[in-house]
Structures are given as structure tokens and as C-alpha cells.
LUMPA-637805 format. One line per 8 residues: number of its first residue (from 1); their letters; for each residue x, y, z of C-alpha. Coordinates in steps of 0.25 Angstrom, whole numbers. Layout:
% LUMPA-637805
NUM	a	X Y Z ~ ...
END
This chain:
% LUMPA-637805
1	xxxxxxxx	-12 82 47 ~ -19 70 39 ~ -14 57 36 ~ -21 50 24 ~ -21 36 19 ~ -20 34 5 ~ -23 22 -1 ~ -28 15 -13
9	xxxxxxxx	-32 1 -13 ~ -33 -10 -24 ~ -48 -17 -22 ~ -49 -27 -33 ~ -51 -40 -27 ~ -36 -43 -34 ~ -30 -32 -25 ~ -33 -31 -12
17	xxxxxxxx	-40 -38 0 ~ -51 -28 7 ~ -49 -35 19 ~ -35 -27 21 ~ -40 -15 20 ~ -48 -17 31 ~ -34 -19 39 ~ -29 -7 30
25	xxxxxxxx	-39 3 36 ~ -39 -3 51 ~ -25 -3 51 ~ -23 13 47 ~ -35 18 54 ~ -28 11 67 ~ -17 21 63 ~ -24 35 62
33	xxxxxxxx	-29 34 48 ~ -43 42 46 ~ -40 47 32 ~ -40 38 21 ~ -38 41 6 ~ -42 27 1 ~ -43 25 -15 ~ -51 10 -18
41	xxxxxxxx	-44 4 -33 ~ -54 -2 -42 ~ -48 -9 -54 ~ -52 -12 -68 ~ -55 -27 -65 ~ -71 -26 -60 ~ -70 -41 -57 ~ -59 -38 -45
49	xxxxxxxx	-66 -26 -40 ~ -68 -27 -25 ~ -70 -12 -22 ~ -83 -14 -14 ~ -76 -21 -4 ~ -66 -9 -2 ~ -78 -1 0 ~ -84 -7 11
57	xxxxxxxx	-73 -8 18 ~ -69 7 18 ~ -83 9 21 ~ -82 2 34 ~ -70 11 37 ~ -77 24 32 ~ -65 27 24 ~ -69 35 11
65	xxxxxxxx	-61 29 -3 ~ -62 31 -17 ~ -60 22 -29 ~ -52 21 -39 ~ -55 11 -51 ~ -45 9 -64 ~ -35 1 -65 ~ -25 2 -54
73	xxxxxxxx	-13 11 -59 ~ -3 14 -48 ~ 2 28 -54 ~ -14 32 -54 ~ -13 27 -39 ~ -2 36 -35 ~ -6 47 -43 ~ -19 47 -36
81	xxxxxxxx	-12 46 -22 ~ -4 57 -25 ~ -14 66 -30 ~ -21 64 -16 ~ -8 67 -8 ~ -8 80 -14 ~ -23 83 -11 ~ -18 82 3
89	xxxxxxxx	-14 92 14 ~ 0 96 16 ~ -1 91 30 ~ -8 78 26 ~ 0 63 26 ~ -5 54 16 ~ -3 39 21 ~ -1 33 7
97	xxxxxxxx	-2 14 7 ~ -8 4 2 ~ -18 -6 9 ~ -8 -16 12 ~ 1 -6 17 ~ 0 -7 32 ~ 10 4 38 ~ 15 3 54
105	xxxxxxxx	16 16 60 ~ 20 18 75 ~ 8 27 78 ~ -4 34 71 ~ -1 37 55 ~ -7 52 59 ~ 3 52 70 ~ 14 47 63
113	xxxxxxxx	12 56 50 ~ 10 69 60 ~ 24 67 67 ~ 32 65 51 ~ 24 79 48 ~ 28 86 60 ~ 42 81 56 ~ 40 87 40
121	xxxxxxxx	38 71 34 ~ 30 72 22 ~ 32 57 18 ~ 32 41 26 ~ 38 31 22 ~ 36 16 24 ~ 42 2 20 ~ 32 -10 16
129	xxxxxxxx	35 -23 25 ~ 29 -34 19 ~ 18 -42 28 ~ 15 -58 23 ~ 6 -67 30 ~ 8 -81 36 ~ 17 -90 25 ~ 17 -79 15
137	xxxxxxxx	2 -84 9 ~ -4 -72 2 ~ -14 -69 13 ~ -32 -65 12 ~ -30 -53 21 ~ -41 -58 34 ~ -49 -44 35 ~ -49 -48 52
145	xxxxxxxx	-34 -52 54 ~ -25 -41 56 ~ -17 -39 43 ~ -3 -41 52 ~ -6 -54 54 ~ -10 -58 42 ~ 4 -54 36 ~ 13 -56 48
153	xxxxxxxx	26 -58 41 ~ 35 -46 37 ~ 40 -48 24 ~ 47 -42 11 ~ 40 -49 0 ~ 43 -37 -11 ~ 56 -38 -9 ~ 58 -51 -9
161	xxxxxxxx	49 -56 -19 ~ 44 -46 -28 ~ 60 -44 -30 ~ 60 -29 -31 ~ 67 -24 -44 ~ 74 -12 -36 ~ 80 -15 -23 ~ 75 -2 -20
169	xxxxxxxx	60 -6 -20 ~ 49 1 -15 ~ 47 -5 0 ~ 44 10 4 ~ 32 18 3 ~ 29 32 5 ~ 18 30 16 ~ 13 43 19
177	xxxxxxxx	16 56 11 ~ 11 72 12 ~ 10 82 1 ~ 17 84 -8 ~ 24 71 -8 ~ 17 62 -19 ~ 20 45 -21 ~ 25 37 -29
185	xxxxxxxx	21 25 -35 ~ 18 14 -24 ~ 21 25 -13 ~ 34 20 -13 ~ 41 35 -16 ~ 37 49 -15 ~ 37 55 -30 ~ 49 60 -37
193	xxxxxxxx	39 75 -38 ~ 39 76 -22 ~ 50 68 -17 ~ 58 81 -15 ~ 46 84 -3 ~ 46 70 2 ~ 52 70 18 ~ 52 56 23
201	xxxxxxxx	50 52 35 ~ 63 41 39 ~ 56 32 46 ~ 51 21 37 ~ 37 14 41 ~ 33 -1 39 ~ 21 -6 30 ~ 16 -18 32
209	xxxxxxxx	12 -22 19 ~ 1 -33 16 ~ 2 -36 2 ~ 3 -50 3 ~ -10 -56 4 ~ -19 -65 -6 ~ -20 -53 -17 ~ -5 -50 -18
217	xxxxxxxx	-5 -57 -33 ~ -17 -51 -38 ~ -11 -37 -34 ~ 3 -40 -40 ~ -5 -45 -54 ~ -12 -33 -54 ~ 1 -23 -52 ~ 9 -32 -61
225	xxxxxxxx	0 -30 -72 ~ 0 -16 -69 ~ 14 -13 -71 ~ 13 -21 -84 ~ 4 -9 -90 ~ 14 3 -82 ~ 27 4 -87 ~ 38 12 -75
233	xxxxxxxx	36 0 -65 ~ 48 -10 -59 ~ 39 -17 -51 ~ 30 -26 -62 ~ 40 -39 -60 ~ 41 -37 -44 ~ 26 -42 -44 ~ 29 -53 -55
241	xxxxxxxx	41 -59 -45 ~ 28 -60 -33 ~ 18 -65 -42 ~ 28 -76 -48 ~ 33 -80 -31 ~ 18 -81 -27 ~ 15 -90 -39 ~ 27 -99 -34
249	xxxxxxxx	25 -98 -20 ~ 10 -94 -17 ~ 14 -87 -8 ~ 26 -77 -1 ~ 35 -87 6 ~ 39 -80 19 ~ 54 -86 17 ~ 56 -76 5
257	xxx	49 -64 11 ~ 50 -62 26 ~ 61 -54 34
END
């Protein structure tokens, strides 16, 4: 059995910190991951591009990538994410997050995906936990501190401030998933084509979720104008409701947020 992470990471300068990837890396290669399906996004804007930086870091890590340039469309993300699932072998998990997405297992992911398969899982589910740093400032992610620290409040900012549309918002994600199974958008549900294969392992993991640091606005800009261009999406004035509480407040006020 293999276990794959699958991930594709934002690196314009507006997106994401390449200090956290380092913590990304360390903190998954701590938990058994030696195979890595790592996809580095380029957008259109040449004056944000910061792909260099991605690079050398991976380098460092000796992890192979490849890199995608064009405007970020999340249908084109998912189709590409899916098409690799289904190059996979039957046997093989494939641990599907995001950079920010930090996972808390209660032993070695190979481990822990070995004992669902022996038990006919195909899917892992998990449920994001927000982590925000001291006074709820939009913290610069320190390469040298760990990330835990940094952000050591638990909180649940999307539901209390992006004010979902739905009460059934998509806290959950599909972490992990095996052939034939394919995502949905954001990971947050298995396809209406496979769902009749998915068999879900009960126990719900936590992710920590470290989206709240100094370039959450420049990541909400870019999605909002995203969703602008794309019709089918609910989510467009969820990310207009943050953008109007950080101009107010400059910051997430831990009284609204925390549990």
C-alpha cells in the first residue's frame, strides 16, 4: 500500500508565505509521508510571481513538483487532481489538503490508512478547526517558531464571520480517498459519479487550519474576483462579509471567534 500527498499550492506573492511550507513538509514528513504529488500555481500577474522561492525550498526537501501557470480556476484544479487519483493503484491512498491544512492523526498516516484498508474504508474524512494567533492580528508565518504557537487559539472564524449561506457549510473535507472515488469542488464531498463506491470511515479527524496569517485579504480578493467570472458558486459574499470585518476591525477580534 501507498499513501500520496496531493497538493497544489498557490505561490504568487499575494497568496501564500513560503515560510509555511516549510512547516507543511516537516510536519508530514514527521508523520510517514515519503511520497509527494506537489503541483506549484503560477498566475497570470508576472509582477506577484514568487515561484523561485517554492523551488528552493522543495529542492532542499528533495521532493519532486511540477508547475502549473494560468489563471487559477478551481474546477481545472480538481479536474487535474482527480485525473491523478485515477492513475493510481487500486491499493493506493491518496491524502488530498492544502498547505495550510495541518491534519492530527494518533499515529503514522501509513499506519493509520493501512488499518481503514484492512477494514474496506476507501474514504477519510476531516473537520477544519480554525487556529489564530495572539489577539487575532493577521500574523507573518516566522519560518523558525513552530506553526502551533504561532496560532494557538482554536477558533471558528468561517462560521462566525464569513456568515455561511447554508447552515450546512463545508467544514468537512474528504482527506484521503482511493480509486474510484473522485472530489468534489474544495474537497469537501466525494462526486455525485462515485458517491455510490464511497465507504467512509466514522471517525472524523481535526485539521488545524492556518489560513489566518498576513495574506488572508490578498487570497480572499483573488477568489472573490474569481467567483465573479464563474457562475454555480454560493460562496462569493461569504468572502465579501471578511473582507468588510478586517476593514473594520483590522484584525479577527478573539471575542467573536473563539470556542
Amino acid at each position: 500500500m501507498q499513501v500520496i500527498l496531493l497538493t497544489c499550492i498557490g505561490t504568487d506573492s499575494n497568496v501564500s508565505n513560503p515560510n509555511l511550507l516549510y512547516h507543511f513538509l516537516d510536519y508530514y514528513t514527521e508523520l510517514g509521508i515519503t511520497t509527494w504529488a506537489i503541483t506549484l500555481h503560477v498566475g497570470i500577474k508576472k509582477e506577484l510571481n514568487n515561484l523561485k522561492i517554492f523551488e528552493e525550498i522543495l529542492s532542499q526537501y528533495t521532493i519532486p513538483y511540477e508547475v502549473w501557470i494560468e489563471e487559477f480556476d478551481t474546477h481545472k484544479r480538481e479536474k487535474r487532481h482527480n485525473t491523478f487519483v485515477q492513475e493510481q493503484k487500486d491499493s493506493s491512498w491518496i491524502f488530498g489538503i492544502d498547505i495550510d491544512e495541518f491534519v492530527s492523526f494518533p499515529c503514522q498516516i501509513p499506519e493509520y490508512l493501512e488499518e481503514l484498508s484492512s477494514r474496506g474504508y476507501n474514504c477519510l474524512c476531516g473537520r477544519l478547526v480554525d487556529r489564530v494567533a495572539e489577539q487575532g492580528i493577521l500574523k507573518f508565518i516566522d519560518k523558525d517558531i513552530p506553526i502551533s504557537e504561532q496560532f494557538p487559539y482554536v477558533a471558528e472564524v468561517k462560521k462566525n464571520i464569513y456568515r455561511p449561506s447554508t447552515p450546512k457549510a463545508p467544514f468537512e473535507k474528504k482527506l484521503a480517498i482511493k480509486k474510484p472515488l473522485q472530489w468534489g469542488i474544495g474537497h469537501h464531498f466525494i462526486n455525485r459519479q462515485t458517491r455510490e463506491y464511497q465507504i467512509e470511515f466514522p471517525e472524523i479527524l481535526i485539521i488545524n487550519h492556518y489560513a489566518w496569517d498576513h495574506l488572508l485579504i490578498g487570497r480572499i480578493q483573488q477568489r472573490v474576483e474569481y467567483y465573479k467570472k464563474h457562475e454555480g458558486f454560493d460562496w462569493g459574499q461569504e468572502y465579501v462579509n471578511m473582507i468588510d470585518y478586517i476593514e473594520k476591525y483590522g484584525r479577527l477580534k478573539l471575542e467573536d471567534i473563539v470556542t
